[in-house]
FINU-280823 format. One record per residue (C-alpha): residue in one letter; y, z, x. Coordinates in pm, whole numbers, plus 50000, padded with zeros to 5 digits. Example, Ala and Ser with C-alpha at 12.3 -4.5 7.8 and 13.67 -1.06 7.14 Angstrom:
% FINU-280823
  resn      y      z      x
     A  49550  50780  51230
     S  49894  50714  51367
//
This chain:
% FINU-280823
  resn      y      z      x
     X  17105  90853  46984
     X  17402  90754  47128
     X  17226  90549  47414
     X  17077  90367  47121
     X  17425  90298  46961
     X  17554  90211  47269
     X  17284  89943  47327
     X  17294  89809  46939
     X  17704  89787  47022
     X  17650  89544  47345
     X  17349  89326  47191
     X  17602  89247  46904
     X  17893  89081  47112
     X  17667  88951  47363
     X  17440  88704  47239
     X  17299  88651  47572
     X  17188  89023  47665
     X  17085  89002  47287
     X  16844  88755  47351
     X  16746  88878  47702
     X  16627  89215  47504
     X  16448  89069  47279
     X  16216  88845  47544
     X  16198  89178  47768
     X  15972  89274  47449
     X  15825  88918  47367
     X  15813  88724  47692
     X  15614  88416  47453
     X  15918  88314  47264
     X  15980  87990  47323
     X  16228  87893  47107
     X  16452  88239  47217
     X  16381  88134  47591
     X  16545  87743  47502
     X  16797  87921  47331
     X  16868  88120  47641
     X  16829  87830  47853
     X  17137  87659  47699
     X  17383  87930  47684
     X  17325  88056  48042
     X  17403  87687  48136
     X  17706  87695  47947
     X  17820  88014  48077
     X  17771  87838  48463
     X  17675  88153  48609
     X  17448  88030  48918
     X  17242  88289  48978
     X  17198  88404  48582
     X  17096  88043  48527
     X  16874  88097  48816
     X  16728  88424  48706
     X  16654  88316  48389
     X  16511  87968  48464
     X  16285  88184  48762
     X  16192  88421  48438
     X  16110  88123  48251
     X  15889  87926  48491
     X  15658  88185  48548
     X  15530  88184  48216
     X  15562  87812  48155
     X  15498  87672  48449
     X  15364  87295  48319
     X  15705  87259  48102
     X  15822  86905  48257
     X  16136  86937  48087
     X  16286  87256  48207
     X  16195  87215  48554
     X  16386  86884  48501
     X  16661  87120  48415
     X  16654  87320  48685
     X  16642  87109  48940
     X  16899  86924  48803
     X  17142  87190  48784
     X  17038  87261  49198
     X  17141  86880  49244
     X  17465  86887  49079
     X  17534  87254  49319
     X  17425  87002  49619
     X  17187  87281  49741
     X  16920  87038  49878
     X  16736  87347  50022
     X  16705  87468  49671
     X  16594  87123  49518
     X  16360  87088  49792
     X  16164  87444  49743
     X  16154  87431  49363
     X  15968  87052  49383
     X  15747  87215  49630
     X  15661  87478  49337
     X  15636  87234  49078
     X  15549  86870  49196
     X  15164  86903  49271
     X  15097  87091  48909
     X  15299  86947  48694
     X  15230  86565  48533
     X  15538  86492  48374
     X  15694  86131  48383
     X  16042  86235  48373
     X  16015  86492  48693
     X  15779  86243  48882
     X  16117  85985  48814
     X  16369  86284  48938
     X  16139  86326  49250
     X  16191  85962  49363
     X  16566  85921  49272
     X  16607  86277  49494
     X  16366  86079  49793
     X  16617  85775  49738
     X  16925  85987  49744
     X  16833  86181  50074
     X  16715  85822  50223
     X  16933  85579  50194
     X  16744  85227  50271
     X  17123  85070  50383
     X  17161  85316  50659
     X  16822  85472  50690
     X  16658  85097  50696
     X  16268  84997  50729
     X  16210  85397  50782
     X  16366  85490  50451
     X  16256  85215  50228
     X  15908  85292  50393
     X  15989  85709  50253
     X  16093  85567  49923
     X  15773  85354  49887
     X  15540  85656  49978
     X  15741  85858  49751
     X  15690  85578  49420
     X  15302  85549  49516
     X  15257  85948  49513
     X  15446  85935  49210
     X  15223  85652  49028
     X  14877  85799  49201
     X  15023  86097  48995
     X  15141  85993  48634
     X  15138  85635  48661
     X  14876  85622  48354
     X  15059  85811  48155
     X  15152  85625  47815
     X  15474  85687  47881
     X  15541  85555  48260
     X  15643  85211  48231
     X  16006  85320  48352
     X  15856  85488  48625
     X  15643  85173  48727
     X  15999  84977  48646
     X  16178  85160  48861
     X  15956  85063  49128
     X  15923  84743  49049
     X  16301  84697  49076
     X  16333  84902  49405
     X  16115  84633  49542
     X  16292  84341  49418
     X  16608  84496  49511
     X  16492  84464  49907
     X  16666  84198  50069
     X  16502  84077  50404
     X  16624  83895  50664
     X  16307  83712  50860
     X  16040  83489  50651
     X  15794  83738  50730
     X  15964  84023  50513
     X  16045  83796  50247
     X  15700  83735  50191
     X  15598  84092  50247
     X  15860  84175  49963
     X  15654  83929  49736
     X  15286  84076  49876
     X  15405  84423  49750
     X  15538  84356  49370
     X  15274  84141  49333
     X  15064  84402  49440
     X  15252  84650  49208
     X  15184  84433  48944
     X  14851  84396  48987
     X  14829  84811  48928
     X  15056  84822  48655
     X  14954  84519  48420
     X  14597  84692  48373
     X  14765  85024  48259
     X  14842  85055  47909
     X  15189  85203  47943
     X  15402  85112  47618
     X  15632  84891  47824
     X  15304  84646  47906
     X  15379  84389  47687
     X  15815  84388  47833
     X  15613  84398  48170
     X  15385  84092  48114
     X  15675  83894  47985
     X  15911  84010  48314
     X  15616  83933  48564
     X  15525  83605  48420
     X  15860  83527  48470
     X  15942  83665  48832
     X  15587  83429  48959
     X  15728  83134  48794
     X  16065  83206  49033
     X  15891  83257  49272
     X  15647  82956  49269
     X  15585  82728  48940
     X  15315  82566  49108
     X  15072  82884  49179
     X  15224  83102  48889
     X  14966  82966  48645
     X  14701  83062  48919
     X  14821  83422  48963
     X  14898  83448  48613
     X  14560  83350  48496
     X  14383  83633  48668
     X  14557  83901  48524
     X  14574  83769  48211
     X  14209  83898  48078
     X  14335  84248  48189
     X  14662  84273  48080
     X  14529  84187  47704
     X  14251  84454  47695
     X  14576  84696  47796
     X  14763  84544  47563
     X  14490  84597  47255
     X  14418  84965  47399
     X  14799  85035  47317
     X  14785  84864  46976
     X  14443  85088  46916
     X  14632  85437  47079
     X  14948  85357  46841
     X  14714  85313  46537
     X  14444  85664  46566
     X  14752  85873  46666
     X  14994  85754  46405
     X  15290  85692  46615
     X  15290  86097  46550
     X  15205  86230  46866
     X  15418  86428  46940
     X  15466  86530  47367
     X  15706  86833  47340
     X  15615  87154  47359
     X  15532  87318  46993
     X  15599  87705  47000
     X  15319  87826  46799
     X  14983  87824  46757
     X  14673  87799  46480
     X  14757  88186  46395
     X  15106  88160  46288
     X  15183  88298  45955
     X  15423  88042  45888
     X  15177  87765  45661
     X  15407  87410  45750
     X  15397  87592  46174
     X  14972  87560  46151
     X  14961  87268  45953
     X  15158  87036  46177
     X  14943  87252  46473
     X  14622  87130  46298
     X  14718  86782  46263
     X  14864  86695  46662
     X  14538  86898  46751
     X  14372  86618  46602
     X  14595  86384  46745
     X  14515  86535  47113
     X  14126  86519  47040
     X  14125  86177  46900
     X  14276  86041  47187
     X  14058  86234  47465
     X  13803  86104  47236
     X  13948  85779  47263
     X  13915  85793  47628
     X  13594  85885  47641
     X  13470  85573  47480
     X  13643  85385  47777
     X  13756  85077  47588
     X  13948  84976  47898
     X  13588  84899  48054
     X  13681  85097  48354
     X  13384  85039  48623
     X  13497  85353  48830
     X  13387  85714  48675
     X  13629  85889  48867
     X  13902  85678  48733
     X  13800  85744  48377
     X  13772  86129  48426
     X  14092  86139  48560
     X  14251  85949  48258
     X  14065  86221  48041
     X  14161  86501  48216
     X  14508  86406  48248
     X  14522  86363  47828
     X  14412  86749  47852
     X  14679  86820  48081
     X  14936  86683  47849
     X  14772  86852  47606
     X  14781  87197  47683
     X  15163  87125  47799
     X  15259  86994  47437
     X  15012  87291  47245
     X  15015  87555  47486
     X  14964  87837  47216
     X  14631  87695  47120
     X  14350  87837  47331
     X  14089  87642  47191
     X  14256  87381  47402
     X  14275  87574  47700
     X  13899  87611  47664
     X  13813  87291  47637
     X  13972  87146  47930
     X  13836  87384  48112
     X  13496  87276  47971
     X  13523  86954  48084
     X  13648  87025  48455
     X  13322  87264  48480
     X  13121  87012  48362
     X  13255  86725  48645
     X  13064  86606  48930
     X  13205  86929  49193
     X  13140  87223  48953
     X  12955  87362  49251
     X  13283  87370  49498
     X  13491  87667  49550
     X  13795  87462  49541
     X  13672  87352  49167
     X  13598  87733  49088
     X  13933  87824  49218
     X  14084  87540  48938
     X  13877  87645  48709
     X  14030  88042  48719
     X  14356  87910  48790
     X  14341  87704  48447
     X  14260  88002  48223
     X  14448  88270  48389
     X  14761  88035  48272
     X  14582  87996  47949
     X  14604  88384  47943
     X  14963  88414  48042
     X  15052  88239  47732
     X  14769  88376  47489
     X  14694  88741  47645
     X  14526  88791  47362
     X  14277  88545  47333
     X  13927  88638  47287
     X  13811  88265  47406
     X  13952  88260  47767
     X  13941  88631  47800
     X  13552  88575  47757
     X  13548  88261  47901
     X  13749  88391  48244
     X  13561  88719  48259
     X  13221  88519  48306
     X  13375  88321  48568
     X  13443  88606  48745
     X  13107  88715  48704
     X  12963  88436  48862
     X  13191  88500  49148
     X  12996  88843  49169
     X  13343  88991  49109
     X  13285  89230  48875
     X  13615  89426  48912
     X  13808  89131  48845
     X  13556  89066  48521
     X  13653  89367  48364
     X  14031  89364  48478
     X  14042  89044  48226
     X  13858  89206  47974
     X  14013  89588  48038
     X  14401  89405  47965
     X  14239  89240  47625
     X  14179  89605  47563
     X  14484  89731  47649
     X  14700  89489  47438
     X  14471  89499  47136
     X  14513  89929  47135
     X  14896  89865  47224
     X  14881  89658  46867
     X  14669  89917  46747
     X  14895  90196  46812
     X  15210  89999  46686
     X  15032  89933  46335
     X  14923  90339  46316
     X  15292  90382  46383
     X  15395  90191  46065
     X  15173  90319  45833
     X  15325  90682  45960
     X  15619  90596  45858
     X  15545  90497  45519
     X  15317  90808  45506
     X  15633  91023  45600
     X  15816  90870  45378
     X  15621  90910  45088
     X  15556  91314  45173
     X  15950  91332  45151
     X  16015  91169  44825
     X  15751  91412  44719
     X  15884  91729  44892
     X  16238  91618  44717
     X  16088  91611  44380
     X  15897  91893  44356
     X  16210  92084  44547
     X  16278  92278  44835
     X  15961  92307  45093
     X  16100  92612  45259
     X  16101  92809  44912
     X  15737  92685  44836
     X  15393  92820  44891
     X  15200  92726  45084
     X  14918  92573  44823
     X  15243  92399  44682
     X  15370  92243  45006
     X  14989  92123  45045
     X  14958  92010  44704
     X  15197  91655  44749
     X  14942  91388  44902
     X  15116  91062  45078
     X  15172  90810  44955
     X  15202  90915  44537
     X  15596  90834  44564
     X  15588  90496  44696
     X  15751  90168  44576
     X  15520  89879  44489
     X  15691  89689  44835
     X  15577  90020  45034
     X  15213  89981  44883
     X  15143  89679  44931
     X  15304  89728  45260
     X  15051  90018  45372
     X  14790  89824  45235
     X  14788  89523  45451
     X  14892  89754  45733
     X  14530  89940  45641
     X  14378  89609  45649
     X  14494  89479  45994
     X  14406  89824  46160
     X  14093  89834  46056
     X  14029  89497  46168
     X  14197  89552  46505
     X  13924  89893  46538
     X  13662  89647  46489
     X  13806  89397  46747
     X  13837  89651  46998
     X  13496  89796  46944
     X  13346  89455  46975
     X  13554  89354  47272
     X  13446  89704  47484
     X  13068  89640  47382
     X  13101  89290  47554
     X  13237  89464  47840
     X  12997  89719  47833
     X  12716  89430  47894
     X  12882  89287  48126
     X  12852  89601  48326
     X  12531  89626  48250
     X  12422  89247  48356
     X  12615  89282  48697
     X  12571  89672  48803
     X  12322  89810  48583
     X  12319  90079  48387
     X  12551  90349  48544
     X  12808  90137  48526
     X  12774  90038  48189
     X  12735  90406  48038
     X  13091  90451  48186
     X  13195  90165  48022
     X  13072  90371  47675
     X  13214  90672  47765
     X  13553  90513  47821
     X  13521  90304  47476
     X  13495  90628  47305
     X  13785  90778  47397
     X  13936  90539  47160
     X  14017  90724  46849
     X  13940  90442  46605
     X  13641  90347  46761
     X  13378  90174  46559
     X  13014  90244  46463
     X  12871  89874  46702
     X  12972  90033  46972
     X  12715  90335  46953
     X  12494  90064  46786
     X  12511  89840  47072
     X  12511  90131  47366
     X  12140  90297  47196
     X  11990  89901  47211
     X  12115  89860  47536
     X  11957  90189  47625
     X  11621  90096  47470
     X  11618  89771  47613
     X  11650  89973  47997
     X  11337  90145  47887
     X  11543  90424  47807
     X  11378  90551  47439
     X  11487  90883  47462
     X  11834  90791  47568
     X  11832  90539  47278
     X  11752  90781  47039
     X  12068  91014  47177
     X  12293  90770  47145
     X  12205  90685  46784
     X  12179  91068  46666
     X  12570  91115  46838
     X  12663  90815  46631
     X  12563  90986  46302
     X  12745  91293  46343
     X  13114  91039  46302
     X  12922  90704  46078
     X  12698  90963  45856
     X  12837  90758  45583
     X  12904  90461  45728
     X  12651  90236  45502
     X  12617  89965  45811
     X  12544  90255  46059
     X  12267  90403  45897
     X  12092  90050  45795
     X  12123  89958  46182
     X  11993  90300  46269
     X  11692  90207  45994
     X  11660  89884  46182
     X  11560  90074  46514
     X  11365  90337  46390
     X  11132  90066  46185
     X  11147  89833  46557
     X  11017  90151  46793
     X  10816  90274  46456
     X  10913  90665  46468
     X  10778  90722  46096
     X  10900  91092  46075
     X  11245  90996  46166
     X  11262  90683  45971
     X  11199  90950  45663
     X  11453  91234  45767
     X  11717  90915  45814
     X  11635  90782  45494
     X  11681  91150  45354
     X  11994  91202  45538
     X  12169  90907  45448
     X  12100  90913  45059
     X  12226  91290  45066
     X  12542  91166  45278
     X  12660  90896  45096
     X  12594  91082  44739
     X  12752  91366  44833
     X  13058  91128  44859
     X  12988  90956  44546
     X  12969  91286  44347
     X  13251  91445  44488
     X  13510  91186  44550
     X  13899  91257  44577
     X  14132  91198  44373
     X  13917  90966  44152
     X  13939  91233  43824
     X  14313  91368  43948
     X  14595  91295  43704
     X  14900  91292  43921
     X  14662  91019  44167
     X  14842  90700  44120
     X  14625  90404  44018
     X  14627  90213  44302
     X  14481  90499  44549
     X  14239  90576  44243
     X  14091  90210  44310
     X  14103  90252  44673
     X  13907  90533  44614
     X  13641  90336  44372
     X  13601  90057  44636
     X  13432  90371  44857
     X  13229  90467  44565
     X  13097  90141  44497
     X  13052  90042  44890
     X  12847  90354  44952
     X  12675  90319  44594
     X  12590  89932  44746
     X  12419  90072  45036
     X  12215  90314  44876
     X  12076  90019  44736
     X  11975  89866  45038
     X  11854  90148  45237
     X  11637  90220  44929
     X  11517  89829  44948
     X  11486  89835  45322
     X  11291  90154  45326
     X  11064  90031  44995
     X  10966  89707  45145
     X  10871  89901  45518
     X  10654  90133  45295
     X  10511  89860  45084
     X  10420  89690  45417
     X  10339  89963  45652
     X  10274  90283  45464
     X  10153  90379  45087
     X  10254  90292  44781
     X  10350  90653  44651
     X  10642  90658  44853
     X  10728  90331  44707
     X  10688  90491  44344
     X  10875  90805  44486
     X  11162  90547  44549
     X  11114  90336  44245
     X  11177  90638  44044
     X  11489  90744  44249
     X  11656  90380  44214
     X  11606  90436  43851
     X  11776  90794  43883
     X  12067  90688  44086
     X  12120  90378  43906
     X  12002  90389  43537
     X  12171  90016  43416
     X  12027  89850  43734
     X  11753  89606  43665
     X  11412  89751  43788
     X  11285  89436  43845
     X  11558  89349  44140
     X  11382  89658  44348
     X  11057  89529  44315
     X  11149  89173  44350
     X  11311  89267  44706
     X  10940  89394  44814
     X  10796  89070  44796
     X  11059  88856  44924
     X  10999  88719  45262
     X  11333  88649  45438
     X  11502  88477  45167
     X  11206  88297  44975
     X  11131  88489  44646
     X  10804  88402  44470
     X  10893  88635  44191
     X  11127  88358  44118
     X  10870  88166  44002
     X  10794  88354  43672
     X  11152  88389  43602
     X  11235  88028  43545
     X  11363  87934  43865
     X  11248  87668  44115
     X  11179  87696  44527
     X  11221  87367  44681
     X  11001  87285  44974
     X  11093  87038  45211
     X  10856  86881  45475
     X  11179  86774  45662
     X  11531  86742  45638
     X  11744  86425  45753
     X  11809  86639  46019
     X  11521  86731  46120
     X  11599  87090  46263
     X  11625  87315  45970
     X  11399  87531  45784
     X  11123  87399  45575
     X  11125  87637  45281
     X  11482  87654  45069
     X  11538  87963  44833
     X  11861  87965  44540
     X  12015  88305  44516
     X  12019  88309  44170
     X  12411  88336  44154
     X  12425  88010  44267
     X  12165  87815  44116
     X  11963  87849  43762
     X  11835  87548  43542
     X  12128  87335  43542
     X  12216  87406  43866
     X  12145  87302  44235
     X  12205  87439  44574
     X  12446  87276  44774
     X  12389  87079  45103
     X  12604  87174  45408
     X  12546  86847  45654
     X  12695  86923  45954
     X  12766  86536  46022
     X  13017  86566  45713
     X  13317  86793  45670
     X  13261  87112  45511
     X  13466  87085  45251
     X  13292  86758  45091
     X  12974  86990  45046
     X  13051  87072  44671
     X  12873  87381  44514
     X  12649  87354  44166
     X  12621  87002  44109
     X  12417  86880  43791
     X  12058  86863  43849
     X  11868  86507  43826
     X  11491  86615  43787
     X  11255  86305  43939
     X  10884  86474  43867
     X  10855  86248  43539
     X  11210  86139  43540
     X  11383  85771  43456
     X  11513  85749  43837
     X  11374  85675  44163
     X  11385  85923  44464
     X  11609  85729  44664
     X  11846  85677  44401
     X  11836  86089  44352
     X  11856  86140  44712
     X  12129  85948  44754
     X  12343  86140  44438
     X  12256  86486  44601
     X  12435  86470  44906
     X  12732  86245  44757
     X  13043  86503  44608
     X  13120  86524  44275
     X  13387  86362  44096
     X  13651  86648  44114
     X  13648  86577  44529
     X  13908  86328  44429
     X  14106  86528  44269
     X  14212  86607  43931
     X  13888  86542  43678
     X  14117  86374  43460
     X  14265  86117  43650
     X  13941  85955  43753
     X  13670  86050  43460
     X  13654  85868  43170
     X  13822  86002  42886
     X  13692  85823  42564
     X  13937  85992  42375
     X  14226  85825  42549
     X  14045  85518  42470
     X  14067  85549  42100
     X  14423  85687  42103
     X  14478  85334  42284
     X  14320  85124  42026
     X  14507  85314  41795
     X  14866  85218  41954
     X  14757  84868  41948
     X  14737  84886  41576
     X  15039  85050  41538
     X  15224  84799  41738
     X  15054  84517  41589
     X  15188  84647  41224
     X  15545  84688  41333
//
């Protein structure tokens, strides 16, 4: 305790170590690490500005700005040693304007063209064209292309033979820049016009001329980039991502995601009419670049780039394979949790024929995920333990209890409506994390199974397991897996271990159905069905807590929401098993059932069980005699969906019609239950109707009263009118 104390003491009057703890247990804190950043530099410690900027750079390694920072502060020491190593690290990955600009003012400083002469002016030259081949199409390098514009006009030879040289190379520069639309092209058109008229009136016009068609289909590229990114772009780093809880955080995310998107898509139209491919794939790769720089916490981005490099013109080279795994391991420095690259990095591995490195990417998902895991068990401990205390204090002493009284108090009865709803969320995210984890070690468990076979992969299961939260897929997905290796009797194993923990799990058993109906083991589809109905009632007739006074109401519910899921899939194991015995067996066992549905479930409909025998997928002829229509459809505008259309009958009745989801249109202008037009004998024609069935209704605009007519408005208008004509 006192170590703790100790520690608590020192992080108070040192906001520095403060904030050095807290990255040591978030490392993806960007703001903290800027934070950091500036009061190290204030403090002018050299080698804590050092550590920390090291620290730093290793996780974001494309942030322009900070190496800027750092190299800066290695300038002002005069440790040209330093400066020199820490370009090395940074100059060849890292497109940024600004570092490209502190690269060639460092060339020019260490090469002075007075005293170094034709040898460093030559230095500084190759140092402005590495620096242009780089990041000279950025948007936002027209100072760079300036300051190399003025270096050259700043040469003054001595012989005729330079001078013209000196005008042979900024016209050449020229000739680069005016075609790039930088946001300094128009300054730049107006500044060279004027430098060939100094130079010579008579050919200016000439020189002038040729450019001209060039420099105006830059100059309406910028006007066009200005207007689909809103002047709103923005190019600094945003520290979060689509998954922060913070609303305004993933709504400005959303909308410079767009931003990024619109402009690679704007690229990818090449409306600079750009005759080389290479050139054009560069300027679209480079937008991604600055994309994943400004939104590094979005892995979707990450992806994407990625995407497109694989999909380029080398995706067979090693060297492209080695960019590719380079691109997403950085991805997964700054999103270690990301399903997408974890996936997406794993498979590239795969393809390598690495398969320990495949399941090293997917093995630290793991890891993380149960590290989560663990932390959110943790919490709802302590609100557990604190609950058994307010109860121990109320009912008195424990040590002067017996035992069936010290057993009695349940957790969580003595809770505040904060600590409920606390434990309830906390509930909620574990048992979505179990899920996630189960899921994540079945996709490494084929993976195993694709690359080594099936050894390997039934270690994979055996590890999974171990995993005390471990979900029902996994067993699920081991038994197919098993079957699928022409391994029945394994299969069959694996599913009969899974029902001793998921015996009333309602998904488990309908999956196990599933397989016994594929491989057609009639006994066993019987003693499952029997198995499973006496499981899952046994829980519905003897539930906790559900009839208990002292229960509070809101574990009472938690308890109902059990009831009612197992009582839902009774229902459907009773459906499932009716319709394989209406198909494949006799109809007394379908009678048997019939009369057990009505048993179980005495104000359920009858006719919903025997409806679900006849069904076929989701088309319901029964539907027929009940009032309602089935739609069929030789062929959609699209052209690649499903002839027949059903209406669950939630969603659609007389006055009612199903919705259509187009995927050329955003999902959210697909509105539910529109009005019915009927055509058969009706007063419209069908294009007219098809027309109104895929447009939204009214309240897509918004409010239904600020754009529907209201007649009753109207009148209380005309009757103002007469009221102010009798005053």
């Amino acid at each position: 305790m006192s170590v703790f104390i100790e520690k608590k003491k020192r992080l108070s009057n040192d906001s520095i170590s403060q904030l050095e703890d807290e990255l040591e247990d978030n490392p993806l804190d960007y703001n903290k690490w800027i934070k950091l950043i500036k009061q190290v530099m204030v403090k002018d410690k050299e080698e804590q500005i050092r550590n920390v900027f090291t620290k730093y750079l290793d996780i974001f390694k494309l942030d322009g700005e900070q190496w800027c920072k750092y190299i800066n502060f290695e300038i002002g020491k005069g440790d040209f040693k330093k400066v020199e190593e820490l370009f090395a690290k940074c100059i060849t990955t890292v497109d940024n304007v600004e570092l490209f600009r502190l690269y060639v003012s460092y060339v020019r400083r260490v090469n002075d063209v007075i005293t170094g002469g034709e040898k460093a002016r030559s230095t500084v030259i190759s140092a402005f064209e590495f620096s242009v081949n780089r990041v000279g199409i950025d948007v936002k390098s027209g100072e760079l292309w300036n300051d190399y514009s003025e270096f050259l006009k700043s040469w003054t030879p001595s012989q005729s033979w330079e001078k013209q040289q000196k005008i042979d190379l900024i016209r050449k520069l020229y000739k680069k820049l005016l075609v790039i639309p930088t946001e300094k092209v128009e300054s730049m058109w107006s500044t060279y016009t004027k430098w060939e008229n100094e130079v010579n009136s008579s050919t200016a016009s000439r020189f002038i001329a040729d450019k001209s068609a060039e420099f105006m289909e830059a100059r309406a590229w910028n006007i066009e980039w200005n207007n689909i990114t809103d002047k709103s772009l923005s190019r600094k780093v945003l520290p979060y991502g689509l998954d922060d809880s913070d609303k305004d955080n993933r709504k400005e995310i959303e909308q410079q995601l767009q931003y990024w998107y619109k402009w690679i898509e704007f690229e990818s139209r090449n409306n600079l009419n750009l005759k080389d491919d290479d050139l054009l794939n560069k300027r679209i790769e480079y937008v991604y670049k600055q994309a994943i720089v400004s939104l590094p916490f979005v892995p979707e981005l990450w992806y994407r780039y990625n995407q497109f490099l694989m999909n380029g013109p080398s995706t067979e080279d090693s060297n492209s394979l080695n960019m590719n795994i380079d691109i997403l391991s950085q991805g997964l420095i700054l999103n270690p949790k990301s399903y997408l690259l974890s996936f997406q990095l794993s498979e590239l591995y795969e393809k390598e024929t690495n398969l320990a490195k495949a399941n090293e990417v997917i093995n630290n998902l793991v890891n993380k995920l149960i590290q989560d895991h663990s932390q959110i068990i943790k919490q709802i401990e302590e609100i557990n333990d604190k609950s058994i205390v307010k109860t121990q204090n109320i009912n008195g002493d424990a040590d002067n209890m017996d035992e069936d009284d010290v057993n009695k108090p349940k957790p969580g009865y003595f809770l505040s409506e904060h600590d409920i709803k606390s434990l309830k969320d906390l509930k909620l995210t574990e048992k979505e994390l179990s899920r996630n984890i189960t899921l994540v070690y079945t996709k490494l468990m084929m993976t195993n199974k694709r690359s080594s076979g099936i050894k390997e992969s039934r270690q994979i299961f055996k590890q999974a397991k171990k995993f005390a939260n471990i979900g029902f897929e996994l067993y699920v997905e081991n038994a197919l897996m098993e079957y699928y290796s022409d391994n029945k009797k394994t299969a069959n194993k694996v599913f009969e271990l899974g029902l001793k923990t998921y015996g009333t799990n309602g998904k488990y058993l309908l999956a196990y159905l599933d397989y016994l109906i594929m491989v057609n083991e009639i006994e066993s589809i019987k003693v499952l069905f029997e198995v499973s109905i006496t499981n899952l009632l046994k829980e519905i007739e003897d539930p906790e807590g559900v009839d208990d006074m002292d229960t509070p109401v809101w574990i009472k519910n938690e308890n109902l929401e059990k009831i009612n899921n197992h009582k839902y899939f009774i229902k459907r194991l009773i459906k499932k098993y009716g319709k394989f015995a209406t198909k494949f067996l006799d109809l007394g066992i379908v009678t048997s059932l019939e009369k057990r549905f009505k048993k179980y479930f005495p104000e359920d409909d009858e006719l919903e069980l025997f409806r679900s025998r006849y069904s076929y997928d989701s088309i319901d002829l029964i539907k027929y005699d009940l009032g309602k229509s089935v739609k069929y459809i030789e062929q959609d505008t699209r052209g690649d969906i499903d002839q027949f259309f059903d209406y669950d009958d939630e969603t659609f009745d007389k006055n009612k019609r199903r919705k259509l989801d187009l995927p050329s249109k955003p999902k959210e202008t697909a509105v539910a239950n529109q009005p019915v037009i009927e055509t058969q004998n009706g007063f419209i024609g069908e294009s007219i109707y098809n027309l109104l069935r895929i447009l939204p209704s009214a309240s897509y605009y918004g409010n239904v009263e600020d754009h529907v007519f209201n007649s009753k408005k109207l009148v209380e208008l005309f009757n103002s009118l007469d009221d102010i004509r009798n005053q």
